[in-house]
C-alpha positions as CSV (number, residue, x, y, z in Angstrom):
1,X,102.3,104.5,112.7
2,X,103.6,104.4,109.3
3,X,107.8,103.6,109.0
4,X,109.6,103.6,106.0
5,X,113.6,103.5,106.5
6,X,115.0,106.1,103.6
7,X,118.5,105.2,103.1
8,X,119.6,107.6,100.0
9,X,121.8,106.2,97.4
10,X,124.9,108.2,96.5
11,X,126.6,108.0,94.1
12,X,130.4,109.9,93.3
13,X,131.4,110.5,89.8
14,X,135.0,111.1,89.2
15,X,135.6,113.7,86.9
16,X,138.0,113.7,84.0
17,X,141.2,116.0,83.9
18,X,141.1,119.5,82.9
19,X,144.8,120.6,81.6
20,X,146.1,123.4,79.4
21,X,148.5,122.2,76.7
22,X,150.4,124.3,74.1
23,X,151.7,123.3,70.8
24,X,150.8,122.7,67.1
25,X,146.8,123.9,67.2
26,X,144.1,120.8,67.5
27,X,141.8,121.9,65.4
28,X,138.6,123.7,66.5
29,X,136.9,124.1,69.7
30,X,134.3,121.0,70.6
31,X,132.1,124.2,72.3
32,X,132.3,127.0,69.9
33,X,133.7,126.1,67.2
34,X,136.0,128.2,66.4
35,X,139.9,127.2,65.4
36,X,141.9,127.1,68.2
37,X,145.3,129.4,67.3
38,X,147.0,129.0,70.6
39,X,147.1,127.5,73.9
40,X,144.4,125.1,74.7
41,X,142.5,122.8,77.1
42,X,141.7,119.0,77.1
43,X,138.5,117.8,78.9
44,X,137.6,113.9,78.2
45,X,139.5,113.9,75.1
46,X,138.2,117.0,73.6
47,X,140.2,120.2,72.9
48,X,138.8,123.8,74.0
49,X,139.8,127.0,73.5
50,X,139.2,128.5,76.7
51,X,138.1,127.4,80.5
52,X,134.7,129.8,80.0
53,X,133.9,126.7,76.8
54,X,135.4,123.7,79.0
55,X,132.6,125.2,81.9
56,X,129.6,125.4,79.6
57,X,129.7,121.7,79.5
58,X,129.9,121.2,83.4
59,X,127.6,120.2,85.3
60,X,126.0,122.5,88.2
61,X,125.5,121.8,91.6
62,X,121.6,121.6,92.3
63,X,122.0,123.1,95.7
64,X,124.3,126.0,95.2
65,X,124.2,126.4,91.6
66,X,127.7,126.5,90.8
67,X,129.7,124.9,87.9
68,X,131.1,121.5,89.2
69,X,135.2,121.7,88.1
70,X,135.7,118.2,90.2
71,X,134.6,115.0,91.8
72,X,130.8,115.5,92.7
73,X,127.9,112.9,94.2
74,X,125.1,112.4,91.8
75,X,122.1,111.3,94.2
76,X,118.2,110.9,91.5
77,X,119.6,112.4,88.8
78,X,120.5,115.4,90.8
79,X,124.4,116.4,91.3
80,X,125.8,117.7,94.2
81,X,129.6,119.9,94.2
82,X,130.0,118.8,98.2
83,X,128.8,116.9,100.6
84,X,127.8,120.2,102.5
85,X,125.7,121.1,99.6
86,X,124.0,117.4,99.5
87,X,123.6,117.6,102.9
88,X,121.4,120.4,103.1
89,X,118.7,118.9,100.7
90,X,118.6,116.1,103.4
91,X,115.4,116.3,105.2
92,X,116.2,117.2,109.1
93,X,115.0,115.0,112.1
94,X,111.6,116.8,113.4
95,X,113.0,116.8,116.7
96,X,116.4,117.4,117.3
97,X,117.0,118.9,113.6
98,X,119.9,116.2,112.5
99,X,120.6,115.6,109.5
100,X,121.0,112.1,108.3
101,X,121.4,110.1,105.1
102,X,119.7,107.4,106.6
103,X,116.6,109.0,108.0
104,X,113.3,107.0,108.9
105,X,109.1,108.7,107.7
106,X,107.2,108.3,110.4
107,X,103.3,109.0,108.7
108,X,105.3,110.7,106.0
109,X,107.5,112.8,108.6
110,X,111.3,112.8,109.1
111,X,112.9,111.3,112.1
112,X,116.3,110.4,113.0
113,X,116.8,106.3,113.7
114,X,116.7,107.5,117.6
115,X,113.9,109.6,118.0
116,X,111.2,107.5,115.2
117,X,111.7,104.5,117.8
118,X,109.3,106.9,120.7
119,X,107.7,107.1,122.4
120,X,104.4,108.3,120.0
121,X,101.3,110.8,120.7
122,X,97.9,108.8,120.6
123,X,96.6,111.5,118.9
124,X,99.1,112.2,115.7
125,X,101.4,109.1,116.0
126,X,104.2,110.5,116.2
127,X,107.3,110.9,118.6
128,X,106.9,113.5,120.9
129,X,108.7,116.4,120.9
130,X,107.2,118.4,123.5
131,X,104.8,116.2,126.2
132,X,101.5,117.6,127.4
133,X,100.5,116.4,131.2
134,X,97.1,115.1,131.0
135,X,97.3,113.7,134.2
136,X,96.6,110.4,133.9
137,X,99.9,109.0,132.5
138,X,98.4,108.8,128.9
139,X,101.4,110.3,126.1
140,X,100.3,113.6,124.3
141,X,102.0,115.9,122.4
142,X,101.7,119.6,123.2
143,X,100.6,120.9,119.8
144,X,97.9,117.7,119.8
145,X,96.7,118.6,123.1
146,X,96.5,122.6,122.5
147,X,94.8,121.9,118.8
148,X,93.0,118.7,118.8
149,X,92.2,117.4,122.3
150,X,88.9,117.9,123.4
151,X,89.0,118.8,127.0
152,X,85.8,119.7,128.2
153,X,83.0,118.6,129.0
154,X,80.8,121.7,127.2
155,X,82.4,120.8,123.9
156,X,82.5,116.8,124.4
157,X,78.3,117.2,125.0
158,X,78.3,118.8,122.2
159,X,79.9,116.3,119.9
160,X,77.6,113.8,121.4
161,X,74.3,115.1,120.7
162,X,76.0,115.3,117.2
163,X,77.0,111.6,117.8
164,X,72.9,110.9,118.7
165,X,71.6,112.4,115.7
166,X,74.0,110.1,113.2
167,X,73.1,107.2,114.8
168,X,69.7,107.7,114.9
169,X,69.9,109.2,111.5
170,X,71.9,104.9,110.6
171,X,67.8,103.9,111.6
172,X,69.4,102.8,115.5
173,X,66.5,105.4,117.2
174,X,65.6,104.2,120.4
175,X,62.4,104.8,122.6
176,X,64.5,105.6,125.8
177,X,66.2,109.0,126.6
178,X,69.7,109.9,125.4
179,X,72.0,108.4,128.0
180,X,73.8,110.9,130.4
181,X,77.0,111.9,129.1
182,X,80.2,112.1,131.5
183,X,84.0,113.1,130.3
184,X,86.5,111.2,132.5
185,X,90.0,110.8,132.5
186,X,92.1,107.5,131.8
187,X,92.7,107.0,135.7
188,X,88.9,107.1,136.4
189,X,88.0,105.4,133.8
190,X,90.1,102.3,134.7
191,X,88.8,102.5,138.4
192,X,84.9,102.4,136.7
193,X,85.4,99.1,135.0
194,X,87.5,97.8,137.6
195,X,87.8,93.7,138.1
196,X,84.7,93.3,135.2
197,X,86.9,93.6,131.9
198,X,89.9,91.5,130.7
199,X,93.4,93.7,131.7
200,X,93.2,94.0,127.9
201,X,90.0,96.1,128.3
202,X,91.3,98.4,130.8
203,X,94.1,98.9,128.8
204,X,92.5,100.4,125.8
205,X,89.2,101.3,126.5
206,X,88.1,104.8,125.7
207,X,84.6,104.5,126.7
208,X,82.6,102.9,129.1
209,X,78.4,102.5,129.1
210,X,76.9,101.7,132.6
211,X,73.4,100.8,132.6
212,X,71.5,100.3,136.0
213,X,68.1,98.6,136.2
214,X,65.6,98.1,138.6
215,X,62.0,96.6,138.5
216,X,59.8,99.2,137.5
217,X,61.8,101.8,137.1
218,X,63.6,103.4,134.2
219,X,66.8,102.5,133.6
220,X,70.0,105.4,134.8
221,X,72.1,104.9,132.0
222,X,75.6,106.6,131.9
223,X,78.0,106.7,129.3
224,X,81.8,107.6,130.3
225,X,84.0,108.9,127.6
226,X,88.2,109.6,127.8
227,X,89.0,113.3,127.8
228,X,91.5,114.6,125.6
229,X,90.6,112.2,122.7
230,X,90.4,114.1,119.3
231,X,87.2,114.4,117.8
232,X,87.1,112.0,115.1
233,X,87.7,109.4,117.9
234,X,85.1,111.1,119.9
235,X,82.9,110.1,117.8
236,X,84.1,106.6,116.9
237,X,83.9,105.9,120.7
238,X,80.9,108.1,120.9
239,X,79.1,105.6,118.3
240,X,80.3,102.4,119.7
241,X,79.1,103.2,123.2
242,X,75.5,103.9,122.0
243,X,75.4,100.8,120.1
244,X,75.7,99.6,123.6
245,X,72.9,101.2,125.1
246,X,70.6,100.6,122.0
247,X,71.7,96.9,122.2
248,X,70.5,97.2,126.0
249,X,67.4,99.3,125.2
250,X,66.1,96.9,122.7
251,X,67.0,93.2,123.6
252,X,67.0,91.7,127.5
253,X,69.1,88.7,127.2
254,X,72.4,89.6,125.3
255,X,74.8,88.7,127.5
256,X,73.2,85.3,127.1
257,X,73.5,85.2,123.5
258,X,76.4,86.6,122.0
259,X,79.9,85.9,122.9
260,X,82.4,88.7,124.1
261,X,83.9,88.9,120.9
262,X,80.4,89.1,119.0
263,X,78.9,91.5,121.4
264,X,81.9,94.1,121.1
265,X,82.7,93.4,117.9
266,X,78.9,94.5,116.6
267,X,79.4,97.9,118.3
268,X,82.6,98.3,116.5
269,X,80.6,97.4,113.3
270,X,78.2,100.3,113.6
271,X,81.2,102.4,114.6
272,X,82.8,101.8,111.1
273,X,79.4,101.9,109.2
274,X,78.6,105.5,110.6
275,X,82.3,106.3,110.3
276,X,82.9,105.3,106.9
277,X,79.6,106.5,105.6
278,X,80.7,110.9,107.2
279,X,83.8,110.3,106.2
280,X,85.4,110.1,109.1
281,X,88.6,108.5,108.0
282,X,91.0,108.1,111.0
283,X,87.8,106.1,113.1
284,X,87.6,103.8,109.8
285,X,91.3,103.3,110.0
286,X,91.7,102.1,114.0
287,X,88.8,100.2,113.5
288,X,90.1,98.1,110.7
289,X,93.4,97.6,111.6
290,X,92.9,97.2,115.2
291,X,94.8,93.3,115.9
292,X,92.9,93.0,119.1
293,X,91.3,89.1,119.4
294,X,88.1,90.7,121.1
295,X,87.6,93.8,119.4
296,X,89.6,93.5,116.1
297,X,88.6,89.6,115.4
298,X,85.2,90.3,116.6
299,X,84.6,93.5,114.1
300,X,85.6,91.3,110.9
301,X,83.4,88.3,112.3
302,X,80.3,90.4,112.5
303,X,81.6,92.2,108.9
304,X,81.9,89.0,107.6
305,X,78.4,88.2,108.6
306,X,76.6,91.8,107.8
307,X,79.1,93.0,105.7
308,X,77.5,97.2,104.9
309,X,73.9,95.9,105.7
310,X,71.6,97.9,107.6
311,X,69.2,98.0,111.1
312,X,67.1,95.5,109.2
313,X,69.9,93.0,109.0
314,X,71.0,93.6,112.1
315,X,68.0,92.8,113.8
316,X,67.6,89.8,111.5
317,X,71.0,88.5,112.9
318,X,70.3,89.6,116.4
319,X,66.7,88.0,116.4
320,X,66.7,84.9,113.8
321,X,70.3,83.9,114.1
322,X,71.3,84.4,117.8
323,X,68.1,84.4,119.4
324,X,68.0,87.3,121.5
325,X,65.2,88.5,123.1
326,X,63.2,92.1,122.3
327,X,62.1,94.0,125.2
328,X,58.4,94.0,125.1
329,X,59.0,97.5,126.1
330,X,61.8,99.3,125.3
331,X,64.7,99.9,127.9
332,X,62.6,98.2,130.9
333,X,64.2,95.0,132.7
């Protein structure tokens, strides 16, 4: 969420006198010209022959486009006859419509000082006008939910298989079978990884990859994704649970080998690889500015280590420098 506290600067400028005076004739007109043979006006010092040559020189109001004959606000080179007029030109609160001289951008949108504190959509970022029930306690705005959520599971298999084909496409192809796909909301999610993951996990996890193994069978490998994400975070989750399931296809002992931080901050890796090379801006953007010790830290450790390398140096780092273990065949325990 992007704030930036707009306080305009204003600025009133008192205007000189405008009189009539009669008498011996001043000379000429500083407008027209012309001698002035009778009664006559004094604006700043200068003499005019009529009001209609005094109100050429005024200035005019930017909003209503009148001549300004008295005090006026001068706000960026802009002048104003009122404060009703500047008011107008100040850009009303997206909610309740105020508007205010000190107003706050929220993502480059207006916002009263009440309504930019929250609370925020997790799709747009911004404060919620209108909430959509998801069900699950999770905070969406209605034009987010009806435009951009994906909520079902049709459209999220879909998005997947798209998901597949980009990572194999990044050289991650595995031997085994594309993991079954389930949609699940944030309640079931939670109860899936249960007492497993750090309360910080739970918190903010969007995806979940369950893998179970047993001897001499094939593996039944299930990946869970959040409904109602949008789809650019479809995919960035999408991406980061099948670096998951390749890490499980292809090594036995990674648990073993890389920490917490290293194992989850790899999968975000790939996730802003394959995001930053489709162009996929917003999955870049969490990714790198997520503060998180475990996911955040961990991403700009493994950076740090393959910066934009490729499967080759990631199986160079996985193999020479932490010592994990290939499957001698792939996805069996």
């Amino acid at each position: 969420m992007l704030f930036n506290f707009k306080t305009l600067a204003v600025v009133l400028i008192l205007f000189g006198f405008i009189f009539p005076v009669s008498g011996k004739s001043p000379g000429r007109c500083a407008t027209c010209g012309r001698s002035i043979v009778s009664s006559f006006s004094v604006f700043e010092g200068k003499n005019y022959c009529s009001e209609v040559c005094v109100e050429k020189l005024l200035p005019t109001c930017h909003q209503c486009q009148k001549r300004i004959i008295s005090n006026f606000i001068k706000v960026e080179n802009r002048n104003y006859c009122s404060d009703e007029c500047f008011d107008l030109t100040i850009s009303p609160c997206e909610i309740c419509g105020l508007r205010n001289r000190s107003y706050v951008l929220v993502e480059g949108v207006p916002f009263c000082e009440k309504h930019a504190k929250g609370p925020f959509c997790e799709i747009c970022l911004l404060p919620v006008k209108t909430k959509a029930d998801v069900g699950d306690g999770r905070l969406i705005c209605k034009s987010c939910h009806q435009s951009r959520a994906v909520l079902t599971g049709s459209r999220m298999d879909l998005i997947y298989q798209a998901t597949w084909k980009q990572f194999s496409a990044f050289s991650m192809n595995t031997s085994g079978s594309l993991p079954v796909v389930k949609m699940v909301n944030k309640t079931a999610l939670n109860f899936l990884l249960g007492k497993t993951f750090r309360d910080n996990d739970i918190h903010r996890s969007q995806g979940f990859y369950l893998r179970k193994e047993e001897t001499g069978k094939p593996a039944e490998c299930t990946l869970y994704l959040l409904s109602a994400m949008d789809e650019p975070l479809v995919y960035a989750v999408g991406y980061h649970e099948t670096m998951h399931h390749w890490l499980a296809e292809n090594y036995s002992n990674v648990s073993q080998k890389l920490s917490h931080d290293e194992h989850e901050g790899l999968c975000q890796w790939v996730s802003w690889r394959l995001c930053s090379d489709l162009g996929n801006v917003r999955g870049v953007q969490i990714i790198e500015k997520d503060t998180d010790p475990v996911y955040g830290d961990g991403f700009r450790k493994v950076k740090a280590v393959l910066k934009e390398g490729n499967v080759q140096d990631v199986r160079r780092w996985l193999e020479q420098d932490k010592g994990l273990k290939v499957r001698s065949v792939s996805g069996q325990p």
